[in-house]
C-alpha positions in Angstrom: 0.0 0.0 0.0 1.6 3.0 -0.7 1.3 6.3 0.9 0.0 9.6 -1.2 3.2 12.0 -2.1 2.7 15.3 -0.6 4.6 18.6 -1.5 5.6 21.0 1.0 6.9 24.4 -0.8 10.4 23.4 -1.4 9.8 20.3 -3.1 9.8 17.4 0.0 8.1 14.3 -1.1 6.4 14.1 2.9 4.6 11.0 3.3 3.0 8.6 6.3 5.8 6.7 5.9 8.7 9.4 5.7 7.8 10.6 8.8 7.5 7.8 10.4 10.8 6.9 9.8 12.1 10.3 10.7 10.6 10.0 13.8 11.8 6.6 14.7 15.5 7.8 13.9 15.2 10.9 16.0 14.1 8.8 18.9 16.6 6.5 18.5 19.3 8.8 18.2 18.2 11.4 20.9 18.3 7.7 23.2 21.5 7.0 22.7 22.3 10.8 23.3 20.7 10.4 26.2 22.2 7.5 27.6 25.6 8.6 27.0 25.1 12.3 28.9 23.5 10.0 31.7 26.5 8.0 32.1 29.3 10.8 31.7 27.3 12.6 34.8 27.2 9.5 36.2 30.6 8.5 35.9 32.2 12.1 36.4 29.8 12.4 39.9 30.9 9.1 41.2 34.6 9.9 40.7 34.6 13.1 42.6 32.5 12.3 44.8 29.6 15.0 43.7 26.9 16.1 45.5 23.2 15.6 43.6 23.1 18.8 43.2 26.3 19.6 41.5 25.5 16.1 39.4 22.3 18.3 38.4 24.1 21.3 37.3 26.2 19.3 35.6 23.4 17.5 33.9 22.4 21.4 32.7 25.4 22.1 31.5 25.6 19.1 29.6 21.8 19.2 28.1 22.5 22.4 26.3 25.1 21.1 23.5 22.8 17.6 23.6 19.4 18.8 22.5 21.6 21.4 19.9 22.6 18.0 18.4 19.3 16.4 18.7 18.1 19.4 16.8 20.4 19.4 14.1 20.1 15.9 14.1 16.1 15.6 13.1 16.6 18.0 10.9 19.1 16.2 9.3 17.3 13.4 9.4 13.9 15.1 7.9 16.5 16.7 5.4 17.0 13.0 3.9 13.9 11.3 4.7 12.5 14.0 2.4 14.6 14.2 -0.3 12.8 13.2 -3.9 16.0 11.5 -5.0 15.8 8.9 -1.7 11.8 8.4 -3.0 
């Protein structure tokens, strides 16, 4: 069954199944992301001996340059997904 092609205004072919699949890769990414900045706060708090709520700052600190690369990461992602020559 395949899905109807729409066009956005600079040419996407964005269907059911496109953004599915965008999606999907996004989540699994931004996981993986995640689980590594988990473990390096982890790991760096455990080794000196933090307190939760330097750990937390840390975590802060950390989330800004993670969810920049989430971002550029799904749009990346959509960027391809979307592409008429990968259709």
């Amino acid at each position: 069954m395949k899905s109807t092609d729409l066009r956005d205004g600079r040419g996407r072919v964005v269907t059911f199944d496109s953004l599915i699949r965008t999606v999907s890769l996004v989540l699994l990414i931004a996981l993986q992301i995640g689980i590594v900045g988990f473990m390096t706060i982890w790991a760096i708090g455990g080794l000196l001996h933090l307190d939760w709520q330097v750990s937390a700052g840390l975590g802060l600190i950390l989330a800004v340059p993670s969810l920049w690369v989430i971002w550029r990461t799904a749009v990346w992602v959509y960027a391809a997904e979307t592409d008429p020559q990968n259709n």
